[in-house]
Backbone as CSV, one residue per row, in Angstrom:
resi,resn,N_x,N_y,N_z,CA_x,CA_y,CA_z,C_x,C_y,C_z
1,UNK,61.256,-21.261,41.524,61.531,-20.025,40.790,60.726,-19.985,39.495
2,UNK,60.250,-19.029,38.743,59.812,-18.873,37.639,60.607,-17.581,36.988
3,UNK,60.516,-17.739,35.450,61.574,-17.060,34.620,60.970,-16.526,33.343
4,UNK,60.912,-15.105,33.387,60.316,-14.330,32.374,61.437,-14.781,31.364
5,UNK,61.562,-14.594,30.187,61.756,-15.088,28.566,61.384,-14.153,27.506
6,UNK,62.418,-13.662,26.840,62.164,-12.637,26.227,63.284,-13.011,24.967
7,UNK,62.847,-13.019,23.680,63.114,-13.531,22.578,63.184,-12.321,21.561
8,UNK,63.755,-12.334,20.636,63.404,-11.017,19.752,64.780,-10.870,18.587
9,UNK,64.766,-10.041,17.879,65.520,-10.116,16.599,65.697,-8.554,16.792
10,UNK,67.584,-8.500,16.949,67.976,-6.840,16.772,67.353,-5.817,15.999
11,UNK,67.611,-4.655,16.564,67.033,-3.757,15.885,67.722,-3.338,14.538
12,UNK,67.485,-2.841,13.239,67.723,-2.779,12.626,68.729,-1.354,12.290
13,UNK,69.896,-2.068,11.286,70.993,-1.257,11.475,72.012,-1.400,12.745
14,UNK,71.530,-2.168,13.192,73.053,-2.770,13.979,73.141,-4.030,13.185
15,UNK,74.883,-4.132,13.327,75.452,-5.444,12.559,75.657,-6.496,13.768
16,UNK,76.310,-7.693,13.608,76.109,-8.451,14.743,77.325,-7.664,15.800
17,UNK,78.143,-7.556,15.702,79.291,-7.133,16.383,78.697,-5.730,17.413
18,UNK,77.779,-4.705,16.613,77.639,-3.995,17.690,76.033,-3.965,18.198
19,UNK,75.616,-5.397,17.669,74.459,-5.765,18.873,74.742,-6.307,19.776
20,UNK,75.635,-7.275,19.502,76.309,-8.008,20.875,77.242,-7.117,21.809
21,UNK,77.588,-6.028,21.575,78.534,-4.747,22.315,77.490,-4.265,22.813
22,UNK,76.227,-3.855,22.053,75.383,-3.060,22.608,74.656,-4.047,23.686
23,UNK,74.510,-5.431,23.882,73.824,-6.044,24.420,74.219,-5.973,25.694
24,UNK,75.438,-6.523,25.926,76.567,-6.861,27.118,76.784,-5.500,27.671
25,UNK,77.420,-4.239,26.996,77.933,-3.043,27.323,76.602,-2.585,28.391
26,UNK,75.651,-2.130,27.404,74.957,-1.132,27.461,73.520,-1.698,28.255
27,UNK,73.216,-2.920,27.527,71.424,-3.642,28.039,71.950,-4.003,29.659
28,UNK,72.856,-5.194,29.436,73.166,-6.009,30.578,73.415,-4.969,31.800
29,UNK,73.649,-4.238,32.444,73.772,-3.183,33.208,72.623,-2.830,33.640
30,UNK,71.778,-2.514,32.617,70.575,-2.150,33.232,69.471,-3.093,34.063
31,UNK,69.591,-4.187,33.243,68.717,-5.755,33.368,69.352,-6.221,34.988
32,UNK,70.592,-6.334,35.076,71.030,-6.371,36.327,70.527,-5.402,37.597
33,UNK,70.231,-4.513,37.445,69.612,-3.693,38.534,68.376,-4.225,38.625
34,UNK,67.806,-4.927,37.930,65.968,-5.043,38.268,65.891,-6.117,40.182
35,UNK,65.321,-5.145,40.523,64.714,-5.738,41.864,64.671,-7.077,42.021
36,UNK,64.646,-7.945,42.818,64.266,-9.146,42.796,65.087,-10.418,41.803
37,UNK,65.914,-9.995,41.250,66.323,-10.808,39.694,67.788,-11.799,40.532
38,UNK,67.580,-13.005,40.226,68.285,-14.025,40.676,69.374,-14.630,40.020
39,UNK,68.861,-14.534,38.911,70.043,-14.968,37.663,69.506,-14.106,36.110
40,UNK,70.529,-14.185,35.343,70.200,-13.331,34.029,71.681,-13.418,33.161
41,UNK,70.911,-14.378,32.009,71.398,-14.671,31.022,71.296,-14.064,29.663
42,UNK,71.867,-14.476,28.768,71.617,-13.942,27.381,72.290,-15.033,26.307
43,UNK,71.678,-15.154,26.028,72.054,-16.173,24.581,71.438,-16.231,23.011
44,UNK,72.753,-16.025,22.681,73.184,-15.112,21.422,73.298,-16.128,20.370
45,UNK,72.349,-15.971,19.121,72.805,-16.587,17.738,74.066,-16.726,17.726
46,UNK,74.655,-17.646,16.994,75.879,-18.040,16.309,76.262,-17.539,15.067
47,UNK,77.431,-16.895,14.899,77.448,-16.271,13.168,77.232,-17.394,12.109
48,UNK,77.302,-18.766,12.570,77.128,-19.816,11.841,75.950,-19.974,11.477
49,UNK,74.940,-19.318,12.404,73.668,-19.258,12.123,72.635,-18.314,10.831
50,UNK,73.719,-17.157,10.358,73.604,-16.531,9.248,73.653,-17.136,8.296
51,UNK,74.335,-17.742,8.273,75.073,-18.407,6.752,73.986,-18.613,5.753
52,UNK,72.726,-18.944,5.976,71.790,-19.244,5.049,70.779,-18.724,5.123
53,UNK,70.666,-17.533,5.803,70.150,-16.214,5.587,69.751,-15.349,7.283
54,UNK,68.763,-15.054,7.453,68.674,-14.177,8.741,67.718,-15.701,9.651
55,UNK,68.210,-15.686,11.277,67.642,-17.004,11.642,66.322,-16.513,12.402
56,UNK,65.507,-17.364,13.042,63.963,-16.472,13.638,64.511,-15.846,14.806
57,UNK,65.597,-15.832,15.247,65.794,-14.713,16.592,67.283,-14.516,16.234
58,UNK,67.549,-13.308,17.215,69.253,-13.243,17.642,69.380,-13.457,19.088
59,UNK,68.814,-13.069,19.660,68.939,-13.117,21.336,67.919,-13.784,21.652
60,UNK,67.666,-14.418,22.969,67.084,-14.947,24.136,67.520,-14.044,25.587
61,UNK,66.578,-13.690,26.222,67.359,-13.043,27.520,66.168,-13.940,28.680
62,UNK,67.110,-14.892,29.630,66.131,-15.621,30.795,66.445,-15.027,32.378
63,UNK,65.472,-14.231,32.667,65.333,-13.659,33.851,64.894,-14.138,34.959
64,UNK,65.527,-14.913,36.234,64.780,-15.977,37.346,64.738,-14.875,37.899
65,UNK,62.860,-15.166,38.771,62.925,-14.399,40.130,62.205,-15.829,41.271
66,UNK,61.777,-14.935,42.145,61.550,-15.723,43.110,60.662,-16.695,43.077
67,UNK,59.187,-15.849,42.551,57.586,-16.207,42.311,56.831,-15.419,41.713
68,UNK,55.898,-15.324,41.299,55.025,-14.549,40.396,55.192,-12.697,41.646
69,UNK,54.560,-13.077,42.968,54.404,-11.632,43.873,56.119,-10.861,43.443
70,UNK,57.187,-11.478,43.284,58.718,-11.027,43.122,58.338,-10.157,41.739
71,UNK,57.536,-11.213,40.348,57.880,-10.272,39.249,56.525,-9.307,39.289
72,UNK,55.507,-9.699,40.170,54.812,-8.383,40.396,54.897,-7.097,40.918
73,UNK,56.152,-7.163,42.225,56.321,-5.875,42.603,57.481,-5.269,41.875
74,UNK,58.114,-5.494,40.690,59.127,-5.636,39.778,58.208,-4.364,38.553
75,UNK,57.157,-4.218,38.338,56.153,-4.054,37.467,56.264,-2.337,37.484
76,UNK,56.144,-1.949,38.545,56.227,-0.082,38.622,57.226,0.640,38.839
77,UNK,58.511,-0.353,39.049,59.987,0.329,39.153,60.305,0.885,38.287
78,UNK,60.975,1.817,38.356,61.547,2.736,37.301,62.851,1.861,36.580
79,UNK,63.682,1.006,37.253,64.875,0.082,36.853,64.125,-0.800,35.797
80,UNK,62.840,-1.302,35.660,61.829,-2.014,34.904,61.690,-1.241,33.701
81,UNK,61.550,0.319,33.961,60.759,1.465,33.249,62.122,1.479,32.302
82,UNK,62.968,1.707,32.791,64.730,2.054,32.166,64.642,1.003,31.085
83,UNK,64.796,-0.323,31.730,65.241,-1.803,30.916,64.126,-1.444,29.530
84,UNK,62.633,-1.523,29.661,61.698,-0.981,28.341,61.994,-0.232,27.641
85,UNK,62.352,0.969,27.878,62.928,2.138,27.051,64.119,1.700,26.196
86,UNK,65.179,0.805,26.953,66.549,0.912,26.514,66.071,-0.513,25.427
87,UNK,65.428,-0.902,25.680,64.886,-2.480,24.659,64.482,-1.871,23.212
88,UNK,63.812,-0.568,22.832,63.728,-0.380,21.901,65.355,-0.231,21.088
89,UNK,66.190,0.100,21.665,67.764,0.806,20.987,68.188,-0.952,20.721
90,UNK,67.702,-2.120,21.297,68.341,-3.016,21.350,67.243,-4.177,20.462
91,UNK,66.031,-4.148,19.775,65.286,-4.814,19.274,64.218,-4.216,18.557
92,UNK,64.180,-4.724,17.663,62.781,-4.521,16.723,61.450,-4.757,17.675
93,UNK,60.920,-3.959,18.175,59.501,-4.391,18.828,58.717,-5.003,18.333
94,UNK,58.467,-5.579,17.064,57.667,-6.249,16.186,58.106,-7.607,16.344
95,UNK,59.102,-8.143,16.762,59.509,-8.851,16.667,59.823,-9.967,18.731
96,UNK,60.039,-9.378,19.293,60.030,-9.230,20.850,58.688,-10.203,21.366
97,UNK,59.119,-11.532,22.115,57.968,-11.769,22.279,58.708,-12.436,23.858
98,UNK,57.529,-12.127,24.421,57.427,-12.293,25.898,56.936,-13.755,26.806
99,UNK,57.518,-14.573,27.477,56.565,-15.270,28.088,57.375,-15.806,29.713
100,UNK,56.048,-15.948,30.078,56.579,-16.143,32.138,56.205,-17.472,31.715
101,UNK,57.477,-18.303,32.664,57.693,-19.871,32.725,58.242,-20.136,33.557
102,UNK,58.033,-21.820,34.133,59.104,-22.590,34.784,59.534,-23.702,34.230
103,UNK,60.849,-23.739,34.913,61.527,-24.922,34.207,61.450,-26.128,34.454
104,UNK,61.310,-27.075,33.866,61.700,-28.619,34.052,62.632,-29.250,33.427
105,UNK,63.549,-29.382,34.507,64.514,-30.743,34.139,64.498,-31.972,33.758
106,UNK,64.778,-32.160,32.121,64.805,-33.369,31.778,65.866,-34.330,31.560
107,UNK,66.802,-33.913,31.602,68.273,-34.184,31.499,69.637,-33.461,32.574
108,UNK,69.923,-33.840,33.891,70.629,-33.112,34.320,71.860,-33.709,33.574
109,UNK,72.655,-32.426,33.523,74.176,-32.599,32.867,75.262,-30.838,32.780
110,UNK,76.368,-31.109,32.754,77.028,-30.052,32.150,76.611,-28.714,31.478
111,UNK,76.641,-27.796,31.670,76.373,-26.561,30.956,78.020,-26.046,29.724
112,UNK,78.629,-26.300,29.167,79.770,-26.180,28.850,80.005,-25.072,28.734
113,UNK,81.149,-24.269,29.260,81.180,-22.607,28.835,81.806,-22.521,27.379
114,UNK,82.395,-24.059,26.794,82.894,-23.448,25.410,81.618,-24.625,24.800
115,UNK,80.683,-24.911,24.862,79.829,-25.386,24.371,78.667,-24.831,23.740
116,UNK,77.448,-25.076,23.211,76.568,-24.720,22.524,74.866,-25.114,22.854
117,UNK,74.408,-24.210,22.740,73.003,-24.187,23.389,71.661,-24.206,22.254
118,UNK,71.110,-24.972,22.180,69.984,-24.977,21.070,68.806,-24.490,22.034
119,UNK,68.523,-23.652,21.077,67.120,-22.960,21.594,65.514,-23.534,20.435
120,UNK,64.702,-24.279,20.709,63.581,-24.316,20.205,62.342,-23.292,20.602
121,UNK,61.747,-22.814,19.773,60.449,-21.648,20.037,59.251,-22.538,19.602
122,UNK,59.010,-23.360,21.043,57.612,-24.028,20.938,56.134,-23.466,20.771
123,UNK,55.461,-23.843,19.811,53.955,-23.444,19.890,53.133,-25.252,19.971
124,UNK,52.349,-25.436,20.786,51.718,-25.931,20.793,50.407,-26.195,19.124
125,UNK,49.684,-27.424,19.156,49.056,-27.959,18.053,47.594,-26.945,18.464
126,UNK,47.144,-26.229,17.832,45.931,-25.402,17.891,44.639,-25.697,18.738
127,UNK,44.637,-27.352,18.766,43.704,-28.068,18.954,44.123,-28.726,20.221
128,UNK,44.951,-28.518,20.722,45.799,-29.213,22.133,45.581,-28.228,23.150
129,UNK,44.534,-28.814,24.125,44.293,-28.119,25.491,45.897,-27.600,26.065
130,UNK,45.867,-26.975,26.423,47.255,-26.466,27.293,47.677,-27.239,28.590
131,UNK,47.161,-27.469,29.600,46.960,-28.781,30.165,47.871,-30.180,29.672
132,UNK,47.256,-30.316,28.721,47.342,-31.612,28.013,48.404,-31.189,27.091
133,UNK,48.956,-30.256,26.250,50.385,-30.652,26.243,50.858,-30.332,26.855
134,UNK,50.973,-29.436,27.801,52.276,-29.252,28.471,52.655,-30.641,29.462
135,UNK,51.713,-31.666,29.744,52.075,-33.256,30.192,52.929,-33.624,28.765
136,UNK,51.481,-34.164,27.861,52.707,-34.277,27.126,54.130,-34.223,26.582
137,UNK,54.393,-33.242,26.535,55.702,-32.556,26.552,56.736,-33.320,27.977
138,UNK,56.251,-32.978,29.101,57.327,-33.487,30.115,57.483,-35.106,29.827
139,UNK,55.852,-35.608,29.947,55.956,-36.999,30.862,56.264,-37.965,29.018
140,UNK,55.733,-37.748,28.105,56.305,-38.381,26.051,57.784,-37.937,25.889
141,UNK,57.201,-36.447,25.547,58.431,-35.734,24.632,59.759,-35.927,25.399
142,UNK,59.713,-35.715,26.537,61.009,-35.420,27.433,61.794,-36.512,27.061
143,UNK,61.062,-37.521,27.736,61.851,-38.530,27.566,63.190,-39.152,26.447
144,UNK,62.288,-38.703,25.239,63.299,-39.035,24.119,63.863,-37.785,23.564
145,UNK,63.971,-36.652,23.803,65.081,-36.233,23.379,66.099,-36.898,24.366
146,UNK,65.595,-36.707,26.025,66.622,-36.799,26.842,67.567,-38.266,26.640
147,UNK,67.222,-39.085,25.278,67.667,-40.404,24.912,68.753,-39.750,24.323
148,UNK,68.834,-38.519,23.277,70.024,-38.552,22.488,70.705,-38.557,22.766
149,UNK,71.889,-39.358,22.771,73.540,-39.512,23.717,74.237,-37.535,23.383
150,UNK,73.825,-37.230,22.412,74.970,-35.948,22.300,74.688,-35.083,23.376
151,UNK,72.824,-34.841,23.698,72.754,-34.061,24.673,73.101,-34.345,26.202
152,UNK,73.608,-32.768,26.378,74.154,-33.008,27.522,73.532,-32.851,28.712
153,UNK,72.773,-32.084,28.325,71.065,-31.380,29.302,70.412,-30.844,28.556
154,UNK,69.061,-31.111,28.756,67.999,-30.554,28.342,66.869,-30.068,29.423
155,UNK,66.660,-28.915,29.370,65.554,-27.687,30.285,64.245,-27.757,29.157
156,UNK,63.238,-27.998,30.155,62.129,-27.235,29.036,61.458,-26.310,30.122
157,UNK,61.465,-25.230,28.895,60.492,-23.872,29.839,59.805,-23.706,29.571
158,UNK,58.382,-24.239,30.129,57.068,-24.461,30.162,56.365,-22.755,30.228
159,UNK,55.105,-21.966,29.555,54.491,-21.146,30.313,53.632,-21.605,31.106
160,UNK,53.679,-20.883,31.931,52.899,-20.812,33.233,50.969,-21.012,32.535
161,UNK,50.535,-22.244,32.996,49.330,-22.619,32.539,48.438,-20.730,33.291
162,UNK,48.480,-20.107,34.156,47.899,-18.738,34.617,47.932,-17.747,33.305
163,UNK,49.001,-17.882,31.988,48.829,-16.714,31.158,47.519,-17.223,30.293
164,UNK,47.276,-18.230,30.326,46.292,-18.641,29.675,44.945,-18.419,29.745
165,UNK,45.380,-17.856,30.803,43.462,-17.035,31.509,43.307,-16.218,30.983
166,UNK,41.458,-16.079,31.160,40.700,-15.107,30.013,40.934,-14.709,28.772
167,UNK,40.770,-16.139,27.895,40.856,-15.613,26.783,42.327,-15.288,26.065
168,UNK,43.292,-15.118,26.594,44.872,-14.579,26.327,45.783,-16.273,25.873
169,UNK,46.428,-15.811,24.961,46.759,-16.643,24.216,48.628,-16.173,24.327
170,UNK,49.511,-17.018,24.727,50.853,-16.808,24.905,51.585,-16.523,23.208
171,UNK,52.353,-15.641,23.579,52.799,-15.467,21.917,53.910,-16.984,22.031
172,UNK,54.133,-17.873,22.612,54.830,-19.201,22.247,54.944,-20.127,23.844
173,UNK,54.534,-21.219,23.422,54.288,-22.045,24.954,55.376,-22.877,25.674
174,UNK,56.483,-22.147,25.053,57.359,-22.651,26.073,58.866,-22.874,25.054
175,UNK,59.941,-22.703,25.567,61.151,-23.126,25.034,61.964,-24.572,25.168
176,UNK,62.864,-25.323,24.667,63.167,-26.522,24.755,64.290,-26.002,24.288
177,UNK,65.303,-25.963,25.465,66.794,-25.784,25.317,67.659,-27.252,25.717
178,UNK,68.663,-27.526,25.017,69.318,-28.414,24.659,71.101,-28.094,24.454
179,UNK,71.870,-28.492,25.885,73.477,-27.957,25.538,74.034,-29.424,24.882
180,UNK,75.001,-28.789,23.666,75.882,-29.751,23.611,77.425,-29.264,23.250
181,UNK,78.615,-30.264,23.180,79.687,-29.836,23.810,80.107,-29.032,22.797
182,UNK,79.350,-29.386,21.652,80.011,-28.690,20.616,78.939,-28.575,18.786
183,UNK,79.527,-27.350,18.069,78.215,-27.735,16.843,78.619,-29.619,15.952
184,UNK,79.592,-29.621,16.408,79.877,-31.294,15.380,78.978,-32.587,16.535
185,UNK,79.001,-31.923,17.506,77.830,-33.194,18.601,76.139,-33.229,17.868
186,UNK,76.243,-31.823,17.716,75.016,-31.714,17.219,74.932,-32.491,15.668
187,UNK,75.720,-32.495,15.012,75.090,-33.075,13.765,75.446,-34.127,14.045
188,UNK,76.151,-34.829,14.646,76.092,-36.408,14.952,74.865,-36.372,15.909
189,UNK,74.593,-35.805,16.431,73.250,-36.333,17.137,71.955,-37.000,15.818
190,UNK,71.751,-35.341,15.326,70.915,-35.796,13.931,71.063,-36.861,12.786
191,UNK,72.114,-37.556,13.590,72.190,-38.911,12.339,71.771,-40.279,13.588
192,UNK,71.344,-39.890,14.891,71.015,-41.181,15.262,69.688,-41.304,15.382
193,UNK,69.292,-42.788,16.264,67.673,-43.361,15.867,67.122,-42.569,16.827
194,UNK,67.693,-42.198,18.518,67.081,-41.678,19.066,66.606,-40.490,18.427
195,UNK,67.242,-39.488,17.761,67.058,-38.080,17.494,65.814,-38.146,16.519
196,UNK,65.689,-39.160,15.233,64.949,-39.903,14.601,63.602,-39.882,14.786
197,UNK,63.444,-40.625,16.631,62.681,-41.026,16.535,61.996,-39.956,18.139
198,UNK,62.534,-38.477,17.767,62.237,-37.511,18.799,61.701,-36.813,17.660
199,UNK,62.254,-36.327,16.582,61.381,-35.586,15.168,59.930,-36.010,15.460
200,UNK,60.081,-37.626,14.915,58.633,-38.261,14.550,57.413,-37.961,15.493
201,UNK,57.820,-37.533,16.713,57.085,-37.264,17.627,56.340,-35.996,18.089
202,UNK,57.419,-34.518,17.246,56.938,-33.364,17.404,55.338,-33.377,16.812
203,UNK,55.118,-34.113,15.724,53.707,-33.585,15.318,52.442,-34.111,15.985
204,UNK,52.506,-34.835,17.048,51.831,-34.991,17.917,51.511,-34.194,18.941
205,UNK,51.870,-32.824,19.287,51.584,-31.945,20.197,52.282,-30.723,19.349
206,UNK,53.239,-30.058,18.650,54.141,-29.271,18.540,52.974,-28.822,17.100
207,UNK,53.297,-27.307,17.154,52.909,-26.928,15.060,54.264,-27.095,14.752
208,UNK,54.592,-27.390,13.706,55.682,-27.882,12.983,55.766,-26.911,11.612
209,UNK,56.767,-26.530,10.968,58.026,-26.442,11.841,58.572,-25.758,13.029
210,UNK,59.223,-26.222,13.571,59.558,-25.359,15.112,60.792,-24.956,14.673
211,UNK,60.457,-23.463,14.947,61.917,-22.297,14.750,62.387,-22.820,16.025
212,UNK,63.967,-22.677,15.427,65.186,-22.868,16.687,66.644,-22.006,16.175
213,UNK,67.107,-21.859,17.192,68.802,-21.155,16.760,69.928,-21.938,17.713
214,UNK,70.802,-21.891,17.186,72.040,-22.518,18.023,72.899,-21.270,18.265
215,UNK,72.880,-21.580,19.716,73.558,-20.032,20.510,74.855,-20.532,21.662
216,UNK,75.231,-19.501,21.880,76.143,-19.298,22.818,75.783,-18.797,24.143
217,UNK,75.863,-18.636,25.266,75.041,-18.356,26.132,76.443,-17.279,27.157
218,UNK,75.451,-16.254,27.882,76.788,-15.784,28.934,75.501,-15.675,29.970
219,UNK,76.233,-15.792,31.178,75.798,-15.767,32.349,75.930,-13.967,32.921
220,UNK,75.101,-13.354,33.222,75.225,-12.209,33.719,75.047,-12.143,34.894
221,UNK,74.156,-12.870,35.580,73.947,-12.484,37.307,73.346,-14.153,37.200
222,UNK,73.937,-14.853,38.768,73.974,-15.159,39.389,74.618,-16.910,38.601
C-alpha cells in the first residue's frame, strides 16, 4: 500500500474546538467517499501542545490506497474535486503540504486508543542523496529509536524515491511517527540513554531542528 500525507495548520479564525468539529463533522465525510481509499485517519494536535505558543501543524490526515495506478485514477473524480474545495474552509493553503509515501515498520507494537502519537516532519540534510538517506533512516536511525523502552511502535513514512524525479523536490521526506501510552511515557523516555543517544544521531542525515507535535489520532475508515 502507499499513503498520501497531508499536513497543514487550520484555517484562520477557527478556534480549536470548531476545527476539530469542522474536521470530523464536515471534512471526514467527504475524505471517506474518495474512490479507492482503504483506511483514513486524522491526527490532531494536543491542547497541551499550545501552551507555549502555536505548534508547526494542527492536523495530519494519512490516506492508504492500493498503489500509485489506485491514487491515479482517484485524480479526476469529482469526490477528489469536493475534498480540494472543502480543504480550503478547513486549512490555510500556505501552510498544507503534501507527500505520497510508504511505510516501514520499525517497531511493531500497540496503537493505544487512549494513548499518544508523536508526529516528526522530516527533511532530509541538503547534501544527502535521497537514496542514501532514506537507507539511512531505516537500516541506522530505525534502529535506535526503536531501542527506547517507552515506545510502543514506531512507523516511518518514507516518500516515495519517484517524487523526486525531474528536478521536483518533496515539500518534507517523510514522517517518523512514534505511539506512546501516554504524555508522562514520553518525558520519561527523554531522560534515557537510548533516547540520548537517538538525538545525537539526527544530524547525520536529518536538518535539525525537526518540527514535531504530539497528537491524538482517530481512525475514520478502515
Amino acid at each position: 500500500m502507499i499513503k498520501l500525507i497531508t499536513v497543514f495548520k487550520r484555517r484562520n479564525g477557527l478556534d480549536l474546538e470548531a476545527f476539530e468539529r469542522y474536521w470530523v463533522d464536515r471534512h471526514a465525510p467527504l475524505v471517506a467517499r474518495l474512490p479507492g481509499l482503504r483506511r483514513y485517519v486524522q491526527s490532531q494536535t494536543i491542547a497541551g501542545g499550545y501552551r507555549r505558543g502555536e505548534p508547526a501543524i494542527d492536523g495530519c490526515e494519512e490516506l492508504w490506497f492500493d498503489d500509485r495506478q489506485a491514487l491515479g485514477l482517484l485524480q479526476e473524480t469529482p469526490e477528489l474535486a469536493a475534498v480540494r474545495e472543502d480543504d480550503k474552509s478547513l486549512m490555510q493553503p500556505a501552510t498544507r503540504r503534501e507527500i505520497v509515501t510508504e511505510d516501514v515498520l520499525i517497531k511493531d507494537g500497540p496503537m493505544p486508543a487512549s494513548g499518544v502519537k508523536n508526529i516528526e516532519l522530516v527533511l532530509r540534510l541538503p547534501n544527502m542523496a535521497p537514496e542514501a538517506f532514506h537507507r539511512y533512516w531505516i537500516e541506522h536511525h530505525g534502529p535506535l529509536g526503536a531501542s527506547i523502552p517507552q515506545v510502543l511502535r514506531y512507523v516511518q513514512s518514507h516518500t516515495l524515491l519517484e517524487e523526486y524525479g525531474e528536478g521536483r523536490v518533496p515539500s518534507l521526506d517523510g514522517l517518523a511517527l512514534t505511539w506512546f501510552e501516554h504524555t508522562e511515557a514520553m518525558r520519561a523516555a527523554a531522560l534515557t540513554p537510548q533516547y540520548a543517544e537517538t538525538r545525537a544521531d539526527e544530524g547525520n542525515f536529518v536538518t535539525e531542528p525537526l518540527d514535531f507535535v504530539i497528537t491524538r489520532e482517530r481512525v475514520l475508515v478502515g
